[in-house]
KOLTISE-430774 format. One record per residue (C-alpha): z, x, y; residue in one letter. Coordinates in Angstrom, 2 decimals, always signed. Example, Ala and Ser with C-alpha at 12.3 -4.5 7.8 and 13.67 -1.06 7.14 Angstrom:
# KOLTISE-430774
<rec up="+7.80" east="+12.30" north="-4.50" rest="a"/>
<rec up="+7.14" east="+13.67" north="-1.06" rest="s"/>
***
This chain:
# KOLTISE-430774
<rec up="+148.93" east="+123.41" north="+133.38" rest="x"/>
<rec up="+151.23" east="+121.58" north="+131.29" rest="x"/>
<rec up="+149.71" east="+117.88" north="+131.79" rest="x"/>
<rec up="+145.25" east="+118.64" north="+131.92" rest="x"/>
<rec up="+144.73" east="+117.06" north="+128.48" rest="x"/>
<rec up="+147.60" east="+114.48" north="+127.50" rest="x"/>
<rec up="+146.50" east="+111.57" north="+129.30" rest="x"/>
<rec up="+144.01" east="+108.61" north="+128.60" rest="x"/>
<rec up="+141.29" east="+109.85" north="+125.91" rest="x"/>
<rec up="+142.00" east="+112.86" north="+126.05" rest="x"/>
<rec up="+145.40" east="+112.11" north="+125.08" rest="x"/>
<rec up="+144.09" east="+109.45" north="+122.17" rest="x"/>
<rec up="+141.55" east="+112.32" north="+120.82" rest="x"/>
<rec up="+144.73" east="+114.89" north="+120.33" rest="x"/>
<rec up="+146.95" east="+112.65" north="+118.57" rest="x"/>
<rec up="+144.07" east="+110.93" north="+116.33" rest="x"/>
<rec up="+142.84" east="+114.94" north="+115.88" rest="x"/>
<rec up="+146.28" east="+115.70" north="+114.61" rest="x"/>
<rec up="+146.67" east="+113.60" north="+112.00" rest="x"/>
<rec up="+142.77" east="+113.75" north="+110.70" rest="x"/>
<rec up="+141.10" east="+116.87" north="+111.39" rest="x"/>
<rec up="+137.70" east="+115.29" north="+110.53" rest="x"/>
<rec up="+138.26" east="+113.47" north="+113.79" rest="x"/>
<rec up="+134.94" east="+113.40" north="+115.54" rest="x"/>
<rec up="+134.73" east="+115.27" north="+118.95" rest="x"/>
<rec up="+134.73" east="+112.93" north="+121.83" rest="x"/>
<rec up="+131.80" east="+112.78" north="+124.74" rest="x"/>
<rec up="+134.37" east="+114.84" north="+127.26" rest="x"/>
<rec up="+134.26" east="+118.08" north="+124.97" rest="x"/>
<rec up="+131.06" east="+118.71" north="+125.95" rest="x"/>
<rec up="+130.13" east="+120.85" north="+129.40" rest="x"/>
<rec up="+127.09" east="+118.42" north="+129.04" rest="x"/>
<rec up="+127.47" east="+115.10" north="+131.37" rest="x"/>
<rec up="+127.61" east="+112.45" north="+129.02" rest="x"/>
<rec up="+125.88" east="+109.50" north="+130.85" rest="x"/>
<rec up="+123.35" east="+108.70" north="+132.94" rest="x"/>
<rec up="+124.52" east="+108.38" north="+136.91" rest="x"/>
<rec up="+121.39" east="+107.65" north="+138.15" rest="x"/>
<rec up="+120.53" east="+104.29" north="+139.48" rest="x"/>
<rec up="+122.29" east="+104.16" north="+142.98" rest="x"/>
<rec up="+121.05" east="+102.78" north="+146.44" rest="x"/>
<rec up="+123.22" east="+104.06" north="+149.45" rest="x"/>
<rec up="+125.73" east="+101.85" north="+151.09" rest="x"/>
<rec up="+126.76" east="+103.90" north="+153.92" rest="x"/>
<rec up="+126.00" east="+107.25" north="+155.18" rest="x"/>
<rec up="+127.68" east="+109.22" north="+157.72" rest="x"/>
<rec up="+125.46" east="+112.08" north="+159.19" rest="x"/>
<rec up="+127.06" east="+112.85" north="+162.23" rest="x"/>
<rec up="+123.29" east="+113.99" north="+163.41" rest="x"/>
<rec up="+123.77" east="+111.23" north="+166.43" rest="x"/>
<rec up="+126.62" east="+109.49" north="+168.97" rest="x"/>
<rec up="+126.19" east="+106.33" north="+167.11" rest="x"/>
<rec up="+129.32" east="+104.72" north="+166.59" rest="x"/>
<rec up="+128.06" east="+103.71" north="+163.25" rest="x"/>
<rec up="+127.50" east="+107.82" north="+162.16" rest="x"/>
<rec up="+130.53" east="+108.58" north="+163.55" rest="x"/>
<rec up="+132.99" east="+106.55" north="+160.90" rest="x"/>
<rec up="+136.23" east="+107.86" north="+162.76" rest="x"/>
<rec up="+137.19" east="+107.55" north="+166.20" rest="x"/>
<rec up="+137.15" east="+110.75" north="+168.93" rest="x"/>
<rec up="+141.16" east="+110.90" north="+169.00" rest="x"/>
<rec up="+143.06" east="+113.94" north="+170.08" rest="x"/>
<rec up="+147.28" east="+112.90" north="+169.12" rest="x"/>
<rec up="+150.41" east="+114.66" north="+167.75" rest="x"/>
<rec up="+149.13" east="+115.10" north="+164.42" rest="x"/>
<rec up="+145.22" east="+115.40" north="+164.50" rest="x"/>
<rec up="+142.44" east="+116.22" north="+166.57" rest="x"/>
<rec up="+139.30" east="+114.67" north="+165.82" rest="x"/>
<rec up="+135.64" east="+115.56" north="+167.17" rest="x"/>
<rec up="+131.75" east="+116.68" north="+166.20" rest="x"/>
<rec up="+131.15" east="+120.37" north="+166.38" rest="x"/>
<rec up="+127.34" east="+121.46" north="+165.50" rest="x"/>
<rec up="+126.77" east="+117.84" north="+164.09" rest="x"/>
<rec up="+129.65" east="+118.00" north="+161.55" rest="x"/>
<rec up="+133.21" east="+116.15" north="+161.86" rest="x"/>
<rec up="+135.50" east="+118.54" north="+162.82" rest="x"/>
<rec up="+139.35" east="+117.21" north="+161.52" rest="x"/>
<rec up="+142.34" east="+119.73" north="+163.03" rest="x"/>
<rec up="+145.51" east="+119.15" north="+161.72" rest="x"/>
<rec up="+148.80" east="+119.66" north="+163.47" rest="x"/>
<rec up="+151.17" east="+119.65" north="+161.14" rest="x"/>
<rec up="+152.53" east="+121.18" north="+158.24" rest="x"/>
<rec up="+152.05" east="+117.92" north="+155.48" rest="x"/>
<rec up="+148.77" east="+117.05" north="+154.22" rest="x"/>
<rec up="+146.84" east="+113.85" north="+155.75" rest="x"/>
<rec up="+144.94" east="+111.60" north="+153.34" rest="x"/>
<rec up="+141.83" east="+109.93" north="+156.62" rest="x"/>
<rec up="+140.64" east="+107.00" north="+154.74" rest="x"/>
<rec up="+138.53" east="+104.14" north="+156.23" rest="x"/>
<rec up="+136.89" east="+100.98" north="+155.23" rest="x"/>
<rec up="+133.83" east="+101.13" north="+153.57" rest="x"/>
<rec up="+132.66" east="+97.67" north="+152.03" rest="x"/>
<rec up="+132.53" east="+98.96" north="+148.63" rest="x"/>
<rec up="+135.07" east="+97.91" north="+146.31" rest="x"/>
<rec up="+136.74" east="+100.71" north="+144.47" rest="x"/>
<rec up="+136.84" east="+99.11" north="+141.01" rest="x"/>
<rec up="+132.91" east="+98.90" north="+140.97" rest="x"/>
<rec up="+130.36" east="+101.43" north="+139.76" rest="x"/>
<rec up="+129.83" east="+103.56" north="+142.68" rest="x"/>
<rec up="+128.64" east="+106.93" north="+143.80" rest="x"/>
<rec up="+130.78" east="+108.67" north="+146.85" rest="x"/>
<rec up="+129.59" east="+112.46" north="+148.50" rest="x"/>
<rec up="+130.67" east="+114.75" north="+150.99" rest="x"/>
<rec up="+130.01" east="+117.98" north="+152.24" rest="x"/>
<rec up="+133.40" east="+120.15" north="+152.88" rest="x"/>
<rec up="+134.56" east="+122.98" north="+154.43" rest="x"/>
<rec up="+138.23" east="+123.74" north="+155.42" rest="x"/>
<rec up="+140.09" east="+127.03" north="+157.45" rest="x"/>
<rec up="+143.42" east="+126.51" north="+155.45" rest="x"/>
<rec up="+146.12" east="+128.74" north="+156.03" rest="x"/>
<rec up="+146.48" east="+130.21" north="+152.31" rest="x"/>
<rec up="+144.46" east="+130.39" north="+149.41" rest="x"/>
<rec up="+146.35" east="+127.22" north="+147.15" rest="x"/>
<rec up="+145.97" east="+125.15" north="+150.14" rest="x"/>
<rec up="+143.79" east="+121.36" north="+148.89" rest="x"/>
<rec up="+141.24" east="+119.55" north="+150.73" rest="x"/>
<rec up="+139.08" east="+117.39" north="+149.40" rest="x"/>
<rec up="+137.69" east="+113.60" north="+148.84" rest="x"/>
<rec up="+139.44" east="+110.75" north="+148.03" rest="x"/>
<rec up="+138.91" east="+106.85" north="+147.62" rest="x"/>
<rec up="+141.21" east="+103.63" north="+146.53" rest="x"/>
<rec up="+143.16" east="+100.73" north="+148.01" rest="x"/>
<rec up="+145.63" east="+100.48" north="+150.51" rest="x"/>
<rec up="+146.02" east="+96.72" north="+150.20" rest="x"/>
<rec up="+149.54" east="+96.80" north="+150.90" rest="x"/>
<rec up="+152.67" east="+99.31" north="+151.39" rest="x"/>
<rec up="+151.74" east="+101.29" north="+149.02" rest="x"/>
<rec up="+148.37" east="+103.82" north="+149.24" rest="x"/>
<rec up="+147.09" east="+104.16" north="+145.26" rest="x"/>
<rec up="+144.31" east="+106.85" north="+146.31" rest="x"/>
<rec up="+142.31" east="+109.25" north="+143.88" rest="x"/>
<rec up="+141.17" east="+112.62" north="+144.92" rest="x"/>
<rec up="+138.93" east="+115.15" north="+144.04" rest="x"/>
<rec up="+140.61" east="+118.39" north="+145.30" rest="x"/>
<rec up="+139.37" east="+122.17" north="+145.36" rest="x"/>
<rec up="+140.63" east="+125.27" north="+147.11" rest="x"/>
<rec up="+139.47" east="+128.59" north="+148.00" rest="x"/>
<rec up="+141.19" east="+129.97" north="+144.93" rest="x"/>
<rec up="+138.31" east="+128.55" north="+143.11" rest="x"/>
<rec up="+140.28" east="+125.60" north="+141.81" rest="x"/>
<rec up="+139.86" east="+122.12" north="+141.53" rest="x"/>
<rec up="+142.51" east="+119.21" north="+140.73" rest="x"/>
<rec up="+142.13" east="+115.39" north="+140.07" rest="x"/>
<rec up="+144.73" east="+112.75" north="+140.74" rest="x"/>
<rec up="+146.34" east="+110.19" north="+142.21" rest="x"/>
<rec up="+148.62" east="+110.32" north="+145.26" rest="x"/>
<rec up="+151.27" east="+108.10" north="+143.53" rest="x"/>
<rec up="+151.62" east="+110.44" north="+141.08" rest="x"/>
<rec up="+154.33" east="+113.51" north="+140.82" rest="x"/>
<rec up="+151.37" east="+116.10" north="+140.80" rest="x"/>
<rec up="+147.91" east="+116.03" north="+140.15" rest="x"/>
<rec up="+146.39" east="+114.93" north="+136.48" rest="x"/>
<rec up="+144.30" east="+118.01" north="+136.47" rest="x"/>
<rec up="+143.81" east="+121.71" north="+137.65" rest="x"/>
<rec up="+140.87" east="+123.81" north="+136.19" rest="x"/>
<rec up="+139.34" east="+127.00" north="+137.64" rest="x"/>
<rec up="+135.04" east="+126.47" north="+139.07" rest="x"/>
<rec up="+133.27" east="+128.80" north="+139.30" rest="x"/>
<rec up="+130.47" east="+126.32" north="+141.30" rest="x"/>
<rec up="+133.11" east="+126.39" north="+144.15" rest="x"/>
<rec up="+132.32" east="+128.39" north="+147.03" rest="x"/>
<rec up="+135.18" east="+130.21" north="+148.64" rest="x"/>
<rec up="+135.55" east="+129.84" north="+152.37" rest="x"/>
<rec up="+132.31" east="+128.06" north="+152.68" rest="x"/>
<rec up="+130.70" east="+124.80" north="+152.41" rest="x"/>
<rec up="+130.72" east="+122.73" north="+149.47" rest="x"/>
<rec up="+129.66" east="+119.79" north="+148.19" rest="x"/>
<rec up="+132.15" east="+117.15" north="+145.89" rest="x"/>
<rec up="+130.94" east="+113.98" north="+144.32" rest="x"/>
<rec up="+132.64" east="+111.46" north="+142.24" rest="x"/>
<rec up="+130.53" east="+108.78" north="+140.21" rest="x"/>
<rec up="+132.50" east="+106.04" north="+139.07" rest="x"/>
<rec up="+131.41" east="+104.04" north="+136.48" rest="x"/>
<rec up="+133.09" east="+101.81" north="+134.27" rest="x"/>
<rec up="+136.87" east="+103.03" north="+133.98" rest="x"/>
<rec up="+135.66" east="+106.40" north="+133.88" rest="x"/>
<rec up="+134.91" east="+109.06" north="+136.52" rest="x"/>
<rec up="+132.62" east="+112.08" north="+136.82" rest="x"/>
<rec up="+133.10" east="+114.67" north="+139.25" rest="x"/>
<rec up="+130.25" east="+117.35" north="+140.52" rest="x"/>
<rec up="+130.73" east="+120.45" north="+142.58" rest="x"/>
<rec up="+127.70" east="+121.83" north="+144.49" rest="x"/>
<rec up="+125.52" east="+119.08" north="+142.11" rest="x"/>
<rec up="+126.95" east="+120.70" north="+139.02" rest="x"/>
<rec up="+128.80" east="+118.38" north="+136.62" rest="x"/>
<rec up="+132.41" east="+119.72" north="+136.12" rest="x"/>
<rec up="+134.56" east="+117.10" north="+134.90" rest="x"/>
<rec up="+135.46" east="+113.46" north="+133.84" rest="x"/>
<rec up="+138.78" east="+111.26" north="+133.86" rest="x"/>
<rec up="+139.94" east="+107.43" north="+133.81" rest="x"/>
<rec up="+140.21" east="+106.02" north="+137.02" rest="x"/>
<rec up="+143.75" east="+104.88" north="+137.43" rest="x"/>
<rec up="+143.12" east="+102.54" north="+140.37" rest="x"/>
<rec up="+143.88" east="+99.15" north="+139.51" rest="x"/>
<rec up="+143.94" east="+97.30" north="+142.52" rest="x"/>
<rec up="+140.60" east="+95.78" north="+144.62" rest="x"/>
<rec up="+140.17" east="+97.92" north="+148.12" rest="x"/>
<rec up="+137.69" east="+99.67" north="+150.07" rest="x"/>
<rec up="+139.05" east="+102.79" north="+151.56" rest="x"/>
<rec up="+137.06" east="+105.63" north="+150.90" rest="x"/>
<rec up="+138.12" east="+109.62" north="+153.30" rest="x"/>
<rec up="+138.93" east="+113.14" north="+152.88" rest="x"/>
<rec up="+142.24" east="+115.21" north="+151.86" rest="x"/>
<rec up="+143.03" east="+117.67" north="+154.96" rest="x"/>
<rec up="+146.07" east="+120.33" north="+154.12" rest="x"/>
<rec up="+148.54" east="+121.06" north="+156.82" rest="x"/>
<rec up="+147.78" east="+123.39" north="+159.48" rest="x"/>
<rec up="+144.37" east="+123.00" north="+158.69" rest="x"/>
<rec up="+140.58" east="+122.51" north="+160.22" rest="x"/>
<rec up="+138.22" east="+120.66" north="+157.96" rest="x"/>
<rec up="+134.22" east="+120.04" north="+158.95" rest="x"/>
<rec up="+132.82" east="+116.89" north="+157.15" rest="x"/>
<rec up="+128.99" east="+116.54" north="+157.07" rest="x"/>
<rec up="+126.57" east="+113.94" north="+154.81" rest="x"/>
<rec up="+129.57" east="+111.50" north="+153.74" rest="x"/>
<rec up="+127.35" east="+109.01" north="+151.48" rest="x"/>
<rec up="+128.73" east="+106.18" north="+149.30" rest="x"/>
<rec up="+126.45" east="+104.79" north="+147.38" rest="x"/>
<rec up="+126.62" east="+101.55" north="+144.70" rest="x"/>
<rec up="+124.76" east="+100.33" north="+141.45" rest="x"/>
<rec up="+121.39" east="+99.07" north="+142.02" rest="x"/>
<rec up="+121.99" east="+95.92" north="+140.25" rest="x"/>
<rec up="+124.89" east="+95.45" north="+142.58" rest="x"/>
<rec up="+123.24" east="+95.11" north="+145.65" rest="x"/>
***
């Protein structure tokens, strides 16, 4: 799509690259994960194994939007309605750390295009500045920010699994952001939160039923 490369250093490489060709190629151009995201000690992890309140993260609640319950140890997340929800929830991890943030996913959406995925930010006020890591069953994936028009990126996985389970992770560390797909590296981005929150969830389309399982956040070592 028109806007995957003309943002942040990607945009900086293009325009240095265009006036000096001997520009040299930046970390992102490789398929190879350029840092080292190991290092992390879990913060919270939500199983859904037991009737805990504190494995459950979100509350049994059956309304005119949503249905929530556990189905074969999974959260199981029915939407009602044709708009997209964005279920965040406090988490006690600031977003503008380092952090590490999983889930396991799998969504019965009613076409193809339809995005579901994991997302994290601040809702500190009015205004929700969330990021998401996004895929659909049209082997897709997209990375954004729900304040924005549309999404920053859109690129076509092959890791993704159509109509099945999969598994998303974002590592944040610094003011950049690497994303994995079934433990395959696939991607890094700026974060463009800027403001101090803890809200860490899932993307559900409309119409849809999503099934949540292992939802781990994770932090630096050194910030414990």
């Amino acid at each position: 799509p028109w806007n995957i490369n003309y943002r942040g250093v990607r945009r900086d490489y293009y325009v240095a690259e265009l006036f000096n060709e001997s520009t040299a190629e930046p970390d992102f151009s490789s398929s190879k994960l350029p840092v080292d995201t190991s290092g992390f000690s879990t913060k919270l992890l939500l199983n859904f194994d037991t009737d805990k309140k504190s494995d459950r993260g979100w509350d049994v609640v059956d309304n005119q939007g949503y249905a929530i319950s556990f189905e074969n140890k999974k959260l199981r997340f029915s939407s009602k309605i044709s708009s997209s929800f964005v279920m965040i929830a406090g988490a006690n991890v600031d977003v503008l750390s380092d952090f590490s943030f999983e889930a396991k996913i799998k969504c019965q959406v009613v076409t193809r295009t339809d995005q579901f995925g994991i997302v994290f930010g601040s809702n500190n006020d009015e205004s929700v500045d969330v990021e998401y890591l996004n895929i659909n069953n049209d082997r897709k994936m997209y990375t954004g920010n729900r304040n924005c028009y549309s999404f920053y990126t859109q690129l076509s996985k092959n890791e993704i699994r159509e109509n099945a389970e999969n598994k998303l992770k974002i590592v944040k560390k610094g003011s950049m952001q690497y994303y994995f797909i079934n433990d395959v590296y696939v991607y890094c981005t700026e974060t463009s939160v800027t403001s101090q929150g803890d809200k860490f969830g899932f993307m559900v389309p409309g119409n849809a039923v999503l099934w949540l399982d292992d939802f781990k956040i994770a932090i630096k070592t050194s910030q414990l």
